[in-house]
C-alpha positions in Angstrom: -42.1 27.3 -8.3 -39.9 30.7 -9.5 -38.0 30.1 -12.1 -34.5 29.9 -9.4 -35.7 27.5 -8.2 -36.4 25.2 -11.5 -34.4 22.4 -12.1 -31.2 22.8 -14.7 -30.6 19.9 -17.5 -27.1 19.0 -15.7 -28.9 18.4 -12.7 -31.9 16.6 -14.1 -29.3 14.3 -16.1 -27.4 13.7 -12.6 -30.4 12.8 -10.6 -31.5 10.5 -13.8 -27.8 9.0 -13.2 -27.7 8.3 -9.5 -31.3 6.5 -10.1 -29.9 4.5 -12.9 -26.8 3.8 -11.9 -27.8 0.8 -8.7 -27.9 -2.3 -8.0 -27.7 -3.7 -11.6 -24.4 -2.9 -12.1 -23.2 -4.5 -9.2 -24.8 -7.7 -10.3 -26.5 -7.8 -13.9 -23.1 -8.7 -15.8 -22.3 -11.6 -13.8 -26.1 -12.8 -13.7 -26.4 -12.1 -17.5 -23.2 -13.8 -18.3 -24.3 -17.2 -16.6 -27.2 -16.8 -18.3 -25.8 -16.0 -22.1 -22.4 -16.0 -21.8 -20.8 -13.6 -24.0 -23.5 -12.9 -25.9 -25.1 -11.2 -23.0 -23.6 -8.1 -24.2 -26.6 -8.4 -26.9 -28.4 -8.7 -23.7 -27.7 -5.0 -22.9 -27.7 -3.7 -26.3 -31.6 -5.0 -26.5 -32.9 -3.8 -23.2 -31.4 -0.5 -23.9 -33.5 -0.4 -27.2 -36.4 -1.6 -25.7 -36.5 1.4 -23.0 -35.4 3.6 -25.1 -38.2 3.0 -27.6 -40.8 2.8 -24.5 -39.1 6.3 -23.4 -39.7 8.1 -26.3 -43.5 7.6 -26.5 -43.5 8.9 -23.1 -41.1 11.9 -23.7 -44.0 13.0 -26.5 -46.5 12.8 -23.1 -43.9 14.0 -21.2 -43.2 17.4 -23.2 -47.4 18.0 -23.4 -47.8 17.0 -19.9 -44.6 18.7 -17.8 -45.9 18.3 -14.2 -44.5 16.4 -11.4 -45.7 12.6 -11.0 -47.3 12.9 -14.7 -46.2 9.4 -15.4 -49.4 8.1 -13.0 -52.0 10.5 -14.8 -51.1 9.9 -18.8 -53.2 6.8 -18.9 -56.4 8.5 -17.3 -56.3 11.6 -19.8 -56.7 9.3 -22.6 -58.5 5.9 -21.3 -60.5 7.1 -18.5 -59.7 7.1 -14.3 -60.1 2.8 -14.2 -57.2 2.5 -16.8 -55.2 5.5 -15.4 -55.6 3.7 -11.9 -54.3 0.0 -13.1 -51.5 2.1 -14.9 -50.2 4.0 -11.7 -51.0 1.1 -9.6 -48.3 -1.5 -11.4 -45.9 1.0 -11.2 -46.1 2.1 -7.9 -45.7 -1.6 -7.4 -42.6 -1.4 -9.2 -41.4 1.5 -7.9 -41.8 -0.1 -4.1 -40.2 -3.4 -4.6 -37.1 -1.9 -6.0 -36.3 -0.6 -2.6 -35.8 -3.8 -1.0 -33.9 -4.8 -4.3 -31.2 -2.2 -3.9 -31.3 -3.4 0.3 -30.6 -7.0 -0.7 -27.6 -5.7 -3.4 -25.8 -4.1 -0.5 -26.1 -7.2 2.2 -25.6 -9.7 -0.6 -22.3 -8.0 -1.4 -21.0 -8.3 2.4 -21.9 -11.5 2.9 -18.5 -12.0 0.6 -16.7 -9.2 2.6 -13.3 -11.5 2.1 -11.8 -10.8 5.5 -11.6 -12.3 8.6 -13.4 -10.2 10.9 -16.4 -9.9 8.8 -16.7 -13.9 8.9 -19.8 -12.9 10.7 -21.4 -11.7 7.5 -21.0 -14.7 5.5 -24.2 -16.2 7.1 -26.8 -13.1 5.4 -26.9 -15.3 2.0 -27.5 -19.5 1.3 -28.2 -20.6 -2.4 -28.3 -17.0 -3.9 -31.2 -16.6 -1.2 -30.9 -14.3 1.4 -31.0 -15.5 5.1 -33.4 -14.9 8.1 -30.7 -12.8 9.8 -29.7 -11.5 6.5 -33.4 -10.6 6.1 -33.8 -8.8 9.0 -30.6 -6.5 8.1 -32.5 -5.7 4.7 -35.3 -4.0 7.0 -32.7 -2.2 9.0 -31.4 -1.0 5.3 -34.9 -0.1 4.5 -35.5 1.7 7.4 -32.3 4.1 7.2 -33.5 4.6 3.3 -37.1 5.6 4.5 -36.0 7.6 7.8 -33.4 10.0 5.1 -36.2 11.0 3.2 -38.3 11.2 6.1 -36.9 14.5 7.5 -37.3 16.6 4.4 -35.8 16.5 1.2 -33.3 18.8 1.2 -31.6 15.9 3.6 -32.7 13.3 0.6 -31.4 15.9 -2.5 -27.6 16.7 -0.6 -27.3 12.7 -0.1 -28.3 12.2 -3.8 -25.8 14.6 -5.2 -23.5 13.8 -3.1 -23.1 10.2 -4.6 -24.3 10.7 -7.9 -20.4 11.5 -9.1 -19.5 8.1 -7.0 -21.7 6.5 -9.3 -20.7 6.9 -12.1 -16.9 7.0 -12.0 -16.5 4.1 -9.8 -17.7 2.0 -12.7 -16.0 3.8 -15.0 -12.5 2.9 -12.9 -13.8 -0.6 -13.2 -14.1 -1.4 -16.5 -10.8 0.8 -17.3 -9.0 -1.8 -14.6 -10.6 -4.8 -15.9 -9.5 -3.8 -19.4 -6.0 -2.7 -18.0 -5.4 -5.8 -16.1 -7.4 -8.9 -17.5 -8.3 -9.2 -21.3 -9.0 -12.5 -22.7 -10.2 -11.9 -26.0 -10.8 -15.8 -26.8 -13.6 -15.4 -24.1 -15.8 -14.0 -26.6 -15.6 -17.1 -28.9 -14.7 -17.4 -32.3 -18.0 -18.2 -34.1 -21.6 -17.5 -33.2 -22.2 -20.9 -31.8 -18.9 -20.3 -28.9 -20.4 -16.7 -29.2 -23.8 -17.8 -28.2 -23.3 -20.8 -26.0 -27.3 -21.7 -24.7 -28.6 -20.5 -28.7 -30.5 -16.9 -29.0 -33.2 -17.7 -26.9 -30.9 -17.1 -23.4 -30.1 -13.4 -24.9 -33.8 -12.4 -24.4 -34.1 -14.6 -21.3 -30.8 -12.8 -19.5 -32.6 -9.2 -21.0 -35.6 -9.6 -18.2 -33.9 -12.5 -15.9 -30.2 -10.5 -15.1 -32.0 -7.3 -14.0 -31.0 -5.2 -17.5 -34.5 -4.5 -18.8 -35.2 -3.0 -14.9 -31.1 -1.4 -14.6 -32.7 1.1 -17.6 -35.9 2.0 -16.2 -35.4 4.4 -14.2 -35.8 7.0 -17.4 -39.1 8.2 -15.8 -37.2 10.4 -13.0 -37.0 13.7 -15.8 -40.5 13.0 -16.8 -41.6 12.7 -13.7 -39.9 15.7 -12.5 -40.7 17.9 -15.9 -43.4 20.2 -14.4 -40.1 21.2 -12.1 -37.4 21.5 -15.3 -35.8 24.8 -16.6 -36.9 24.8 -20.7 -38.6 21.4 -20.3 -40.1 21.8 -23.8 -35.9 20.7 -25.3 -35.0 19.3 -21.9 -36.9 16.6 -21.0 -35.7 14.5 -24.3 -32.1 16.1 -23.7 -32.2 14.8 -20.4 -33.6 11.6 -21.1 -31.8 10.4 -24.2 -28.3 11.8 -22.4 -29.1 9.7 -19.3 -30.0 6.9 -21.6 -27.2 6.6 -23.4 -24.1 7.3 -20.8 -26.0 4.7 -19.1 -25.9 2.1 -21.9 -22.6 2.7 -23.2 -21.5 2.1 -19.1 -23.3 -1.1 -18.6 -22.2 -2.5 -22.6 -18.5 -2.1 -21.6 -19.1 -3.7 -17.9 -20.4 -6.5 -19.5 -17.5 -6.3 -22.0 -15.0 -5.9 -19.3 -16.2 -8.8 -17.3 -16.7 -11.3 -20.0 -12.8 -10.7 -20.7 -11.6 -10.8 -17.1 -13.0 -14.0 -16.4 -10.3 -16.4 -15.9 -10.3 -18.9 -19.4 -8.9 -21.5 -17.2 -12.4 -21.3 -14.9 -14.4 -21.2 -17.9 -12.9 -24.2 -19.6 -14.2 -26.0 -16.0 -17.2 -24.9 -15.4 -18.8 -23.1 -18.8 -20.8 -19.8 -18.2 -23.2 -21.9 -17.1 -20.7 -22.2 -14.1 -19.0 -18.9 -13.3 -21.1 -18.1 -10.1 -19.7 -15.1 -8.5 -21.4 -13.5 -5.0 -20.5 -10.7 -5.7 -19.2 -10.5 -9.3 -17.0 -7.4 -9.5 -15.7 -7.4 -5.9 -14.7 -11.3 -6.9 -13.1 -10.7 -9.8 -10.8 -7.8 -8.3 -9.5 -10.3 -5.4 -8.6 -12.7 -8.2 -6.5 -10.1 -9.7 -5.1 -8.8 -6.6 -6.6 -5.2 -7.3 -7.0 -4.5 -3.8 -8.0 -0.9 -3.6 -10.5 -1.6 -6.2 -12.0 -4.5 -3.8 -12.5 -1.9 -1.0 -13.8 0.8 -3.8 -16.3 -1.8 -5.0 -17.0 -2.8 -1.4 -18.0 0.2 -0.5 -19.9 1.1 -3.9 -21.5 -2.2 -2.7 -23.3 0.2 -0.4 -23.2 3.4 -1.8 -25.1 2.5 -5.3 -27.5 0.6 -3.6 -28.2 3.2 -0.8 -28.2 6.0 -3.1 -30.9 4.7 -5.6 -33.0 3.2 -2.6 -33.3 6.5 -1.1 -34.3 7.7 -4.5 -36.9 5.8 -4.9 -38.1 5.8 -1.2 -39.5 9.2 -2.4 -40.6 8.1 -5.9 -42.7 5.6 -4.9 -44.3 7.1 -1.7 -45.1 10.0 -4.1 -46.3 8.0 -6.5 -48.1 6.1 -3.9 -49.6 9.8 -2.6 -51.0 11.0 -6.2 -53.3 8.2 -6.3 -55.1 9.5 -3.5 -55.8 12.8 -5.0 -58.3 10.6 -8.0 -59.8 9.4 -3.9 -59.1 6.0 -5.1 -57.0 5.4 -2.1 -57.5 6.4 1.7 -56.6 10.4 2.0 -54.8 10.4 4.3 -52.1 8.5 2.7 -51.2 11.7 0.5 -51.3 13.7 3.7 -47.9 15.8 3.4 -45.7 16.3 7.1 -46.5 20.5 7.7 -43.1 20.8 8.3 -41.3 19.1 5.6 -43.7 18.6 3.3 -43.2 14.7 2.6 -45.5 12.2 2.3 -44.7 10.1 5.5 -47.8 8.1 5.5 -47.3 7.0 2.2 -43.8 6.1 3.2 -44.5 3.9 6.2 -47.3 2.1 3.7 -44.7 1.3 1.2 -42.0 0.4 3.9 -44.1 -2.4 5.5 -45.3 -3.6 1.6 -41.5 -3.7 0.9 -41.0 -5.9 4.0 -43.5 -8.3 3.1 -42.3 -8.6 -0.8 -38.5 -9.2 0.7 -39.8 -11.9 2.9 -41.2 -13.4 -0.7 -39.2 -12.9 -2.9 -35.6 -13.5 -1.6 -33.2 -12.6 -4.3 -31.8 -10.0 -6.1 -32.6 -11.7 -9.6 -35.9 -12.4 -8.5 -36.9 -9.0 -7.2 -35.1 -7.2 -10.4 -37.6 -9.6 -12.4 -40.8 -8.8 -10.3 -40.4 -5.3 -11.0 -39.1 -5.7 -14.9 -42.8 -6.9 -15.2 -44.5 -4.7 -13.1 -42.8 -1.6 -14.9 -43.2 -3.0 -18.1 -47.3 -3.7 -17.8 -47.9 -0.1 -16.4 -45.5 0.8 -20.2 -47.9 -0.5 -22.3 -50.4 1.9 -22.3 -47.6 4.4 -23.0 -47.7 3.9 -26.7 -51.4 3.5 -26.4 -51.6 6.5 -24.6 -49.6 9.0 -27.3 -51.3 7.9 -30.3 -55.1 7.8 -28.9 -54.4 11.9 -27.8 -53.2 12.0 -31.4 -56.9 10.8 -32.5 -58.9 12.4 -29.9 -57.4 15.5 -29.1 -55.1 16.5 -32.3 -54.9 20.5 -31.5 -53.3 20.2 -28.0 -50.0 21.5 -27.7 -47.0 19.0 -29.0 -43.4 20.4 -28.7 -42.3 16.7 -29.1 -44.4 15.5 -32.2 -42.2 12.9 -34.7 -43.9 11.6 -37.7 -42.4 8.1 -37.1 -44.7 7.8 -34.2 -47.6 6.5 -35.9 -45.0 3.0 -36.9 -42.8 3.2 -34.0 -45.8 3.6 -31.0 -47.4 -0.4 -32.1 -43.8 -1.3 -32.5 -43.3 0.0 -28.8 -46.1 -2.0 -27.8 -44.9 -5.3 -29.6 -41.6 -4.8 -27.7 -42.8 -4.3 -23.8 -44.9 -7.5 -24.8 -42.1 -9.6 -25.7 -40.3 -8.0 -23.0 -43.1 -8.8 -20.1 -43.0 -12.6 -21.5 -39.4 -13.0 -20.5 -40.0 -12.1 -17.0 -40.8 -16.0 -17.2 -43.7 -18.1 -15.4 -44.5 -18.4 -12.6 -43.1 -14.5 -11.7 -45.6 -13.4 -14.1 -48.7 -14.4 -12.7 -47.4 -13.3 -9.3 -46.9 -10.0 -10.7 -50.0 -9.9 -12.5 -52.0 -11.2 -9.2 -51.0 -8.2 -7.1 -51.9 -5.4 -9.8 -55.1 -7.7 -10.5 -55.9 -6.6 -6.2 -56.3 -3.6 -6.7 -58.6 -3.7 -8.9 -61.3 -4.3 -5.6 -59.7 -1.5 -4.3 -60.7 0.6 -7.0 -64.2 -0.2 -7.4 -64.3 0.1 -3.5 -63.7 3.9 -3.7 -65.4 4.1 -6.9 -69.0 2.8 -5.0 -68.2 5.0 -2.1 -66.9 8.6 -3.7 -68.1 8.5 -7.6 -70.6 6.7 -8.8 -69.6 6.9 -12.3 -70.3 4.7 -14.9 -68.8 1.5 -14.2 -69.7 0.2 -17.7 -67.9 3.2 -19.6 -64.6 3.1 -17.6 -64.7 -1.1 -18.0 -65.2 -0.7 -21.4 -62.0 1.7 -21.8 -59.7 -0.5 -19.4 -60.7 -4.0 -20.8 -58.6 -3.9 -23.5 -55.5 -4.0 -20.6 -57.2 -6.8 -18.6 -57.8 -9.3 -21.5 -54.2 -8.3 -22.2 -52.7 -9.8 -19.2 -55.2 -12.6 -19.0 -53.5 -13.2 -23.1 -50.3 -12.7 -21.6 -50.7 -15.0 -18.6 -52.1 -17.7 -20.6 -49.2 -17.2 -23.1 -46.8 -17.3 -20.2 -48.0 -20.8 -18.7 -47.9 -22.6 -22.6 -44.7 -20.7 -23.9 -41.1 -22.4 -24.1 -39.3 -23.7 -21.3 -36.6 -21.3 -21.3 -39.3 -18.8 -20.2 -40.7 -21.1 -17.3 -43.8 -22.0 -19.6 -44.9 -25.6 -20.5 -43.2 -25.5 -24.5 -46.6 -26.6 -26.1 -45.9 -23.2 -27.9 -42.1 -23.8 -28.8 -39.4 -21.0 -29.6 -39.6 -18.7 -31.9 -43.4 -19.2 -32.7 -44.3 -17.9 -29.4 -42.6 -14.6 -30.1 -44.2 -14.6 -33.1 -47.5 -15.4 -31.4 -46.9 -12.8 -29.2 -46.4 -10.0 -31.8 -49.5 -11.1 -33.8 -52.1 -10.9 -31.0 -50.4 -7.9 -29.4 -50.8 -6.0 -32.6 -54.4 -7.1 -32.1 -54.7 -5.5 -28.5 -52.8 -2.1 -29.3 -55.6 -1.9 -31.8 -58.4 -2.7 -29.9 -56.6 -0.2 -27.4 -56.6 2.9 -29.5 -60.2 1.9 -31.0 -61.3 2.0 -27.1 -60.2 5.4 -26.0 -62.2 7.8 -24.6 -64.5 10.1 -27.2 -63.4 13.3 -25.5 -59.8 13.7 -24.2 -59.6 14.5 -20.4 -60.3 18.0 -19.3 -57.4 18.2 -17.0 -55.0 17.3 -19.5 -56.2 20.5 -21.3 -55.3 22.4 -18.2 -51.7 21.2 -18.1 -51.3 21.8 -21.7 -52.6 25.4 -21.9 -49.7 25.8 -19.2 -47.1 25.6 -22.0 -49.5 27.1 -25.0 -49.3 30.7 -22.3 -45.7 30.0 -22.1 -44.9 30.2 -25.4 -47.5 33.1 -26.3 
């Protein structure tokens, strides 16, 4: 790529933005307030550190590694292809299932269109569920997100910018209304116990359950765009931490801003517990008799969730592509369109996947769980990752290299462990299940194309298996407020949960490979010649 043609930080941060900024802002601060009440805003404060804390290990790969996609290869360059493979795999799952996540935001928010003539739409949603016919406008949805990126991606990066502005100051308006128009301070209780309603435990359980953990996540769009950045030795962390942190402090004062609009009178009725809004914003704006912020945030409804789905239409069937290239997947799935240069193979694969996880997996809290976990299983071997190159390969090139590392990667770990126990039983099994098949997939290309030794790669990977087989098992016995039969009661099982994942990140590090991965001395030599 010339260098006019490289990426600047502005637009990195912007395209970071508009994949951020989604779904969960429609939705998480009413879901996380039901769940927590006020203390919810703890909610968001938590799941910002935790991704922050997960993004730094990887903006240390990140700046070693700047190529597009690198988030999918880390894994391999310091635990072999088998690890590299379950990595990529769990977060291409991610990546696909948020597509029908941001579909089911945008037909979930006109089922409560409040005016007459849209009566037709109030029949998409039943129970927080979302309808047969309902279901069958989340494909069409899906379909338009797929067909823009299928005609090149100039098409895809115009629509992007186009919206990424939208994004972010229609929220922005929001919580300056809410502020404006609606402030009950005595909402926020005056002691912890009116502060915290449902105890500590429903902080961490809103964190994974309200969508907040997956509203951050999208953090890997710089990395995975750094082989294409201007500078991206400064840039990537600029880009990621600036992106980060706009994004917090946005979502923190939504949550603010909605706590205090809430009508005290409802609350007194029904309790946090109660406050059930379709579509929370939109709701609270009618109440109020803002009426050109209920259109704005009617059509937001769409343009957020359209926006990021697009977005990650070409994430994930890029993602979905690079693993053909380790021919652990059928080629022809990374075939590229002459013409335009997408992967449309991959796209229709991940379109018809997305279809059948919708049909499952019905609402928008569910779906922003499935993928917390997802996302947060292929994470752990970030962490892993950064400090086993450290062991193995101490002379490659680090522009990114903090001494705190060394504390702060097992830390990391300790976190996305706690954070992959909230998702809650029985959605993490299911999650676990699906990355668990591709495992047959894996040794099925393996047999046919390698023939390497299946004993050496097991041996580097196992360390992740008996980690989710831990975690599983953890899951099923843990408290009740994470799904799990409380023969483990809160807060032993966190500390449980810290002990024996100290154990694994150990075991982890201890089972890397001898030799770091030739290719990742490739990449790196790319920025040692850069800076000679």
């Amino acid at each position: 790529m010339n260098k006019g043609h490289k990426i600047s930080l502005f637009s990195a941060i912007m395209l970071a933005l508009n994949s951020l900024i989604g779904s969960g802002w429609l939705f998480g601060s009413g879901s996380a307030a039901k769940i927590a009440g006020p203390a919810a805003i703890l909610s968001w404060i938590i799941g910002a550190v935790i991704i922050i804390a997960i993004a730094l290990t990887y903006v240390e790969l990140g700046t070693m590694f700047p190529e597009s996609g690198g988030m999918s290869k880390y894994a391999q360059y310091s635990h072999g292809p088998m690890l590299g493979f379950i990595a990529a795999w769990a977060n291409w799952i991610s990546l696909v299932t948020l597509v029908p996540m941001e579909a089911v935001a945008a037909v979930q928010y006109m089922s409560s269109w409040p005016w007459k003539w849209a009566n037709w739409t109030h029949h998409f949603m039943q129970d927080g569920n979302i309808t047969t016919p309902g279901l069958l406008l989340v494909f069409v949805f899906m379909i338009i997100f797929t067909l823009i990126n299928f005609w090149s991606i100039k098409i895809m990066t115009h629509f992007t910018n186009l919206i990424s502005v939208f994004k972010v100051l229609l929220p922005t308006i929001t919580i300056i209304m809410l502020f404006a128009s609606s402030f009950h301070p005595a909402n926020f209780g005056h002691d912890v116990k009116t502060f915290m309603p449902y105890g500590s435990r429903a902080i961490f359980e809103a964190a994974s359950g309200a969508g907040i953990i997956m509203s951050y996540d999208a953090f890997q769009t710089i990395i995975n765009i750094g082989g294409e950045l201007k500078n991206p030795r400064k840039n990537i962390i600029r880009g990621v931490l600036i992106s980060m942190f706009v994004t917090a402090a946005i979502y923190i004062l939504l949550q603010v801003a909605f706590i205090g609009a809430v009508d005290p009178g409802m609350l007194a009725k029904n309790s946090w517990h109660g406050i059930d809004f379709a579509s929370p914003f939109a709701d609270i704006a009618i109440l109020l008799g803002i009426n050109w912020l209920v259109i704005l945030l009617y059509m937001d409804a769409f343009v957020s969730p359209f926006g990021t789905g697009v977005a990650f239409v070409a994430t994930a069937s890029r993602a979905l592509a690079a693993m053909t290239y380790t021919k652990h997947l059928p080629a022809w799935l990374g075939r590229l369109n002459r013409r335009y240069l997408v992967p449309r193979f991959a796209m229709i694969a991940d379109l018809i996947l997305a279809m059948i996880l919708v049909s499952v997996f019905r609402n928008w809290n569910l779906l922003a769980t499935v993928i917390t976990c997802a996302t947060l299983i292929a994470y752990l071997t970030g962490p892993v990752t950064t400090i086993t190159l450290r062991k193995i390969a101490p002379d490659l090139e680090r522009p990114y290299k903090p001494n705190y590392m060394r504390w702060f990667a097992p830390l990391t770990f300790v976190l996305t462990s706690l954070a992959i126990y909230w998702t809650m039983w029985p959605t993490t099994i299911q999650v676990i299940l699906v990355i668990l098949v591709g495992i047959p997939i894996y040794f099925y290309y393996e047999v046919k194309y390698q023939k390497k030794d299946f004993k050496s790669q097991f041996k580097h990977a196992a360390w992740l298996l008996g980690y989710l087989v831990f975690i599983s098992i953890m899951s099923y016995c843990g408290s009740d407020g994470f799904g799990g039969q409380n023969w483990i009661k809160y807060p032993w099982d966190f500390l449980l949960i810290a002990i024996v994942s100290l154990i694994f990140y150990k075991v982890a590090i201890d089972t890397g490979l001898e030799k770091v991965d030739p290719a990742a001395i490739k990449v790196n030599e790319k920025i040692k010649l850069k800076k000679d």
